[in-house]
TORRODO-669353 format. One record per residue (C-alpha): residue number from 1; x, y, z; residue in three letters. Coordinates in nm, 3 decimals. Last residue first. Layout:
N
resi / u / v / w / resn
NUM / X / Y / Z / ALA
...
END
This chain:
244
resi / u / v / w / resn
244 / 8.107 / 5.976 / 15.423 / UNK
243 / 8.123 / 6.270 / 15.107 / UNK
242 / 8.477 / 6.435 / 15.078 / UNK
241 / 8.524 / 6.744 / 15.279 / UNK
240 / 8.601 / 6.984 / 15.060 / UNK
239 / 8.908 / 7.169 / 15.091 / UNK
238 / 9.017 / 7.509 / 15.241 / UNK
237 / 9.346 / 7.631 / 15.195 / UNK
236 / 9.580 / 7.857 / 15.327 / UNK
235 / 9.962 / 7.892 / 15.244 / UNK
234 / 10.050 / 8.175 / 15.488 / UNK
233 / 10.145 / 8.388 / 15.226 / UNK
232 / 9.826 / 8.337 / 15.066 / UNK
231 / 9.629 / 8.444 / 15.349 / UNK
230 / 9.837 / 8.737 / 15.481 / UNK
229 / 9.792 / 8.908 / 15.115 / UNK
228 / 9.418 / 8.848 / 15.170 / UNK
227 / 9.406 / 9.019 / 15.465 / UNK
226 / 9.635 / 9.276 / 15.368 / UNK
225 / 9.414 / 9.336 / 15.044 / UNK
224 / 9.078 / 9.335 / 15.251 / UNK
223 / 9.278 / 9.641 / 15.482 / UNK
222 / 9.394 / 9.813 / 15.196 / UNK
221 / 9.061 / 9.805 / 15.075 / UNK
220 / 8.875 / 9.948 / 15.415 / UNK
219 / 9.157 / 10.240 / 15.437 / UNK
218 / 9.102 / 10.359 / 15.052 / UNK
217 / 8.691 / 10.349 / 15.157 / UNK
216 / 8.829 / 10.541 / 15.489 / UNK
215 / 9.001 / 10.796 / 15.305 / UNK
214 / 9.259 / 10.978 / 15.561 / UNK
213 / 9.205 / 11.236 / 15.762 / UNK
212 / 9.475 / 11.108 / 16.004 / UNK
211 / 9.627 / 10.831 / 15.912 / UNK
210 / 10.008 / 11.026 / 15.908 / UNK
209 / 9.951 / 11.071 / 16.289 / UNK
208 / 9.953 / 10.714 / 16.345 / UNK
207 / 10.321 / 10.714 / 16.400 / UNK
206 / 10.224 / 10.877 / 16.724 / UNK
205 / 10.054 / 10.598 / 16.834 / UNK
204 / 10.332 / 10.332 / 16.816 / UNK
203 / 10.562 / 10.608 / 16.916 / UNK
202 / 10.436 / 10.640 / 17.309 / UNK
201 / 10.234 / 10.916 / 17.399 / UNK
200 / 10.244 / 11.238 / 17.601 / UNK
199 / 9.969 / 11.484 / 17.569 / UNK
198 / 10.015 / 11.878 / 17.643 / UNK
197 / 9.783 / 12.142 / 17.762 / UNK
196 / 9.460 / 12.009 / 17.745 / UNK
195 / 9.215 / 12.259 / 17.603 / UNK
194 / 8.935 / 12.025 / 17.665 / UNK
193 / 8.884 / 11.991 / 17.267 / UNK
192 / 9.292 / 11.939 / 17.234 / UNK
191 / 9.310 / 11.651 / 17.493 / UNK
190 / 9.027 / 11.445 / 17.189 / UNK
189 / 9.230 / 11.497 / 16.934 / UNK
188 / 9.469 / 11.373 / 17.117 / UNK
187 / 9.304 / 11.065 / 17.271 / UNK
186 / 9.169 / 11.012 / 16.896 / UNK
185 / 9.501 / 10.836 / 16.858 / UNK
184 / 9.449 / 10.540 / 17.103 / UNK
183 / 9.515 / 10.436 / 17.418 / UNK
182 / 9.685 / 10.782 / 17.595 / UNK
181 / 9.864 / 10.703 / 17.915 / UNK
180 / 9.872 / 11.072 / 17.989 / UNK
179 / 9.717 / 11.391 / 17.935 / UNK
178 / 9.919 / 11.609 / 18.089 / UNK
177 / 9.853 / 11.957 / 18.245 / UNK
176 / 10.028 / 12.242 / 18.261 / UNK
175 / 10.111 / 12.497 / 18.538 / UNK
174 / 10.250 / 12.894 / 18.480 / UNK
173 / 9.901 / 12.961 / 18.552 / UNK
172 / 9.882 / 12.847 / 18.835 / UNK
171 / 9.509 / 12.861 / 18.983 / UNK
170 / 9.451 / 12.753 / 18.582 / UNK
169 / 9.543 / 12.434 / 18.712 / UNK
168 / 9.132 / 12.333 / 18.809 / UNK
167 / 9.018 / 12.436 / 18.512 / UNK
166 / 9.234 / 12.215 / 18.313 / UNK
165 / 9.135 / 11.958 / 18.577 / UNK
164 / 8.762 / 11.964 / 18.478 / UNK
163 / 8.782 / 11.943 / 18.111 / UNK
162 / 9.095 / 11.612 / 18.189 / UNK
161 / 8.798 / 11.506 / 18.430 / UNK
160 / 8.528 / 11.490 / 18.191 / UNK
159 / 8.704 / 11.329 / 17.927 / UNK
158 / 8.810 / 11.047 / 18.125 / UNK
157 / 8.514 / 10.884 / 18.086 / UNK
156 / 8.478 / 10.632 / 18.321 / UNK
155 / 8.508 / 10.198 / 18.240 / UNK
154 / 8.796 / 10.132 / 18.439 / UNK
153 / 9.058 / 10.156 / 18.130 / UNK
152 / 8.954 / 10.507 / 18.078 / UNK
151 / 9.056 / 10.637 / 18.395 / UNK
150 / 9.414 / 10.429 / 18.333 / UNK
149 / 9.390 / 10.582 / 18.016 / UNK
148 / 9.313 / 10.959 / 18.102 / UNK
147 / 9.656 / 10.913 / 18.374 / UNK
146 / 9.664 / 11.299 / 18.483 / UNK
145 / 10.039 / 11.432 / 18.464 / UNK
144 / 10.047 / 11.762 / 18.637 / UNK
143 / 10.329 / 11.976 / 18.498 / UNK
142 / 10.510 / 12.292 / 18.692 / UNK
141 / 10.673 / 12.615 / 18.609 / UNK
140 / 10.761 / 12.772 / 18.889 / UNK
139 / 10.646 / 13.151 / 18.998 / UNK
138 / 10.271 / 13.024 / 19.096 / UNK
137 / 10.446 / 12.750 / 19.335 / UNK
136 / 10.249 / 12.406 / 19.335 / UNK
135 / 10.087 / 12.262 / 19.657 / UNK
134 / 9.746 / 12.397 / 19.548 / UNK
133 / 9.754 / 12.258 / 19.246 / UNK
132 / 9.870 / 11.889 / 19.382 / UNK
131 / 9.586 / 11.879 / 19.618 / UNK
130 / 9.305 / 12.017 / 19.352 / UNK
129 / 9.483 / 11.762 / 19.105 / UNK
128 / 9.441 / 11.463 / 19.406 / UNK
127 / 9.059 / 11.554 / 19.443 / UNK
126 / 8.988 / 11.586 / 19.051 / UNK
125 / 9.159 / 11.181 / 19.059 / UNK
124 / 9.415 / 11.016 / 18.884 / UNK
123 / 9.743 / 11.118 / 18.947 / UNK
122 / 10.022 / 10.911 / 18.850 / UNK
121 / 10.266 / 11.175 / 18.814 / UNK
120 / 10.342 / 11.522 / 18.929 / UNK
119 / 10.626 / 11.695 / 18.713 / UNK
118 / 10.831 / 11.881 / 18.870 / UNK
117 / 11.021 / 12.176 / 18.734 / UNK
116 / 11.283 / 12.271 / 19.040 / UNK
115 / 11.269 / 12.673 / 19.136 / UNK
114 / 11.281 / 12.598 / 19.539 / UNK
113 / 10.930 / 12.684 / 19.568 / UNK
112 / 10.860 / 12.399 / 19.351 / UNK
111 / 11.074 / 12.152 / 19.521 / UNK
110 / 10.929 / 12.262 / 19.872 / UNK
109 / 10.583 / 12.226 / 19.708 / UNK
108 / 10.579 / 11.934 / 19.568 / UNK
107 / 10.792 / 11.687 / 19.851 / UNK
106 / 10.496 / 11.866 / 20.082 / UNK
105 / 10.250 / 11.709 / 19.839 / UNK
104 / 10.343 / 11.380 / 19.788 / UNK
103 / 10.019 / 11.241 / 19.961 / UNK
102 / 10.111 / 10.899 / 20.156 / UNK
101 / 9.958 / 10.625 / 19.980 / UNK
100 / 10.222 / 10.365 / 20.138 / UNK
99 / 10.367 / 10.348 / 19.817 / UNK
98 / 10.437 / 10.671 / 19.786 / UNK
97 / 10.167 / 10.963 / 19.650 / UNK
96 / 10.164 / 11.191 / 19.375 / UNK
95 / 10.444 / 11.045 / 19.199 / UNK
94 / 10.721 / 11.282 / 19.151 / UNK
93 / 10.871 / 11.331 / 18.780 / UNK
92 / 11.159 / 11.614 / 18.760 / UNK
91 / 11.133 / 11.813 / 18.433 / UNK
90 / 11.446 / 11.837 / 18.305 / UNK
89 / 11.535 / 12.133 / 18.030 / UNK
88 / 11.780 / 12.313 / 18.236 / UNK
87 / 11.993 / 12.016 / 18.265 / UNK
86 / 12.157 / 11.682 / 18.496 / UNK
85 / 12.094 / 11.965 / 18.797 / UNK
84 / 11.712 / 11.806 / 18.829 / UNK
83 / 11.768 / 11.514 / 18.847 / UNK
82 / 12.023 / 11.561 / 19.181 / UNK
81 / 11.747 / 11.777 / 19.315 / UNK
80 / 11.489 / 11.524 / 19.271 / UNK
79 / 11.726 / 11.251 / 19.412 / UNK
78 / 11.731 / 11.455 / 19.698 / UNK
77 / 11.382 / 11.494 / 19.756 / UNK
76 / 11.238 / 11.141 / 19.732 / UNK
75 / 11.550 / 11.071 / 19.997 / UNK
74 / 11.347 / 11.282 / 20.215 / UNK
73 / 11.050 / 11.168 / 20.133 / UNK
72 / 11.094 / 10.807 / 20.140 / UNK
71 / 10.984 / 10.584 / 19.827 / UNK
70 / 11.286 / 10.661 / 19.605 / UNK
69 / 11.228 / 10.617 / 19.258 / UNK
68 / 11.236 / 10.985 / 19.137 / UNK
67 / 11.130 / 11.029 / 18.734 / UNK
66 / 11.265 / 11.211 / 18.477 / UNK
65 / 11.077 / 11.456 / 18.197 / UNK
64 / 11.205 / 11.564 / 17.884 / UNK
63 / 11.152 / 11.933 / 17.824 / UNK
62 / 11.292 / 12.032 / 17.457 / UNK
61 / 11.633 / 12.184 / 17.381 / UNK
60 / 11.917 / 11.941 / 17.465 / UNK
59 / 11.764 / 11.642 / 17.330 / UNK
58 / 12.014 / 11.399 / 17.183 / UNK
57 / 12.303 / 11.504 / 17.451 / UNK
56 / 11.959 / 11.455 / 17.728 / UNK
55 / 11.895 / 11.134 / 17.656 / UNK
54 / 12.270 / 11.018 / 17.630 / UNK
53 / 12.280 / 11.177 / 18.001 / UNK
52 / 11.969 / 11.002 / 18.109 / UNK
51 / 12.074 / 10.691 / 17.997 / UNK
50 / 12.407 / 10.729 / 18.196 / UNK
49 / 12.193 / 10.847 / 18.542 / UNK
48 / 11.976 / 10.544 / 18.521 / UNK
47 / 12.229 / 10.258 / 18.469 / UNK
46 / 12.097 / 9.967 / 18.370 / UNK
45 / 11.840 / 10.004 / 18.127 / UNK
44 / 11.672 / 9.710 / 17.927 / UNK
43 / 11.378 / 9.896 / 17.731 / UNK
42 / 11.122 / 9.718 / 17.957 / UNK
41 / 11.351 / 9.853 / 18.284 / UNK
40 / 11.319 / 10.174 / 18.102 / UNK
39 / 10.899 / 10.227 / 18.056 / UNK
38 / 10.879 / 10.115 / 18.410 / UNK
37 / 11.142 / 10.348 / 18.563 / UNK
36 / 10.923 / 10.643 / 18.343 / UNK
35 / 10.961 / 10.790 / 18.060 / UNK
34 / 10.856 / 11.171 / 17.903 / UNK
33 / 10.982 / 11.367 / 17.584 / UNK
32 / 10.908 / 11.704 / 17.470 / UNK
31 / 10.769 / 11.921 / 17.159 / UNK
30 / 10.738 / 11.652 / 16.916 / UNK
29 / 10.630 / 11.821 / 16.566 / UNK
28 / 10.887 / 11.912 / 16.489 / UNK
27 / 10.993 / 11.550 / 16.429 / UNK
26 / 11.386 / 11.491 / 16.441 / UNK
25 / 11.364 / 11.396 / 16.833 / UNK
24 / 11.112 / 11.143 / 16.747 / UNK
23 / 11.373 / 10.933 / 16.593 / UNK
22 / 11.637 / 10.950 / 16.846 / UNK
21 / 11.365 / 10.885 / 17.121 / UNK
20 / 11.338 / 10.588 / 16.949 / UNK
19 / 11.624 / 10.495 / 16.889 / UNK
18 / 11.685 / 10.573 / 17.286 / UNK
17 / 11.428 / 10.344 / 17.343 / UNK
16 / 11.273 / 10.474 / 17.697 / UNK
15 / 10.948 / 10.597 / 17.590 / UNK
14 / 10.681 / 10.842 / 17.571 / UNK
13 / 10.658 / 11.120 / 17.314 / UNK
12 / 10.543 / 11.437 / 17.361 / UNK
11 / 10.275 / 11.644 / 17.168 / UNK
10 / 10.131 / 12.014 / 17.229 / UNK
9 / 9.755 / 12.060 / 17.236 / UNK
8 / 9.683 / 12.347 / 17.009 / UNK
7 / 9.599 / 12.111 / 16.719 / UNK
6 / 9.573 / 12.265 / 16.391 / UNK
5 / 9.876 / 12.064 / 16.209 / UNK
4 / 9.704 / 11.717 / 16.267 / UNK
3 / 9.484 / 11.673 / 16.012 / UNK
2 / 9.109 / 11.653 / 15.859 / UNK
1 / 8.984 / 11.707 / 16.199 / UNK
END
């Protein structure tokens, strides 16, 4: 694809810089936001509720997606509901199973049948997005977060599985589906072919929107010029050795 404006798949941006949120948050283009406790303890966050709040006064009117850290169900649940009341555009993030590989599912489905948005993370298998699908209420909107990279990053195609698992969520249709932990920019164009709903991607790869369709003779000599610009700022040389 020549550019970007023809994609179907809808774009969010990943992170927990709140300069960088700010700056995404001025793109059309971006049509939600997604972290993670990971993604914020990286960025330097302390207090979980406050960043959510500035979060949420900078982006009032696109989803933005927060995740539970609580590794018991019950308390799993309450926190969910307690995300879930900091605004009408939170998406609440449960992981698909605890720690002790215990399937979230039952957390799922009473919060979806109770009108919260979750958002069901860290899934990375056709069997778990069957589970997950079927836990889902068909009157709640709902997003399964399928991990493509982390697929990718153990050798499988992930493509295969994103085609199957937007099958799979059209059982609820009021349910979209993720593709997350992109690695590289053809990811998206690559979530729009299987009719992937929405991908979610951190700025560094977003910013690479503006390369798309572009020259690839122009892109080969800018990169021999930075190359060689790199060289001579460095101060390299190469001398002859001098005969033994």
């Amino acid at each position: 694809m020549s550019n970007a404006h023809g994609l179907k798949v809808k774009l969010f941006a990943d992170g927990a810089d709140l300069s960088g949120m700010k700056e995404m948050a001025v793109n059309p283009q971006i049509k939600g936001f997604t972290t993670n406790p990971t993604l914020m303890r990286k960025a330097g966050i302390a207090d979980y509720a406050a960043f959510a709040r500035d979060v949420l006064r900078i982006i009032p009117d696109r989803p933005v997606s927060f995740e539970v850290f609580a590794d018991e169900f019950g308390e799993m649940e309450t926190q969910a509901h307690e995300i879930a009341s900091w605004g009408r555009n939170v998406n609440v993030k449960i992981p698909v199973t605890n720690t002790r590989g215990e399937f979230c599912g039952p957390v799922v489905e009473r919060l979806s049948r109770a009108g919260v948005q979750v958002n069901v993370t860290a899934v990375l298998t056709l069997e778990q997005v069957r589970r997950v699908t079927e836990r889902l209420a068909p009157e709640t909107a709902a997003i399964v977060s399928v991990f493509a990279g982390r697929i990718a990053d153990t050798g499988r195609d992930p493509v295969p599985v994103m085609a199957e698992s937007v099958r799979i969520l059209k059982a609820k249709p009021k349910a979209e589906l993720i593709w997350a932990s992109p690695r590289e920019l053809l990811n998206i164009f690559q979530a729009d072919a299987v009719g992937c709903h929405i991908i979610t991607a951190t700025n560094d790869i977003l910013k690479k929107l503006s390369l798309v369709g572009k020259d690839l003779d122009r892109y080969s000599l800018e990169t021999v010029e930075m190359f060689h610009k790199d060289a001579k700022a460095a101060g390299y040389s190469i001398h002859k050795r001098e005969a033994a």
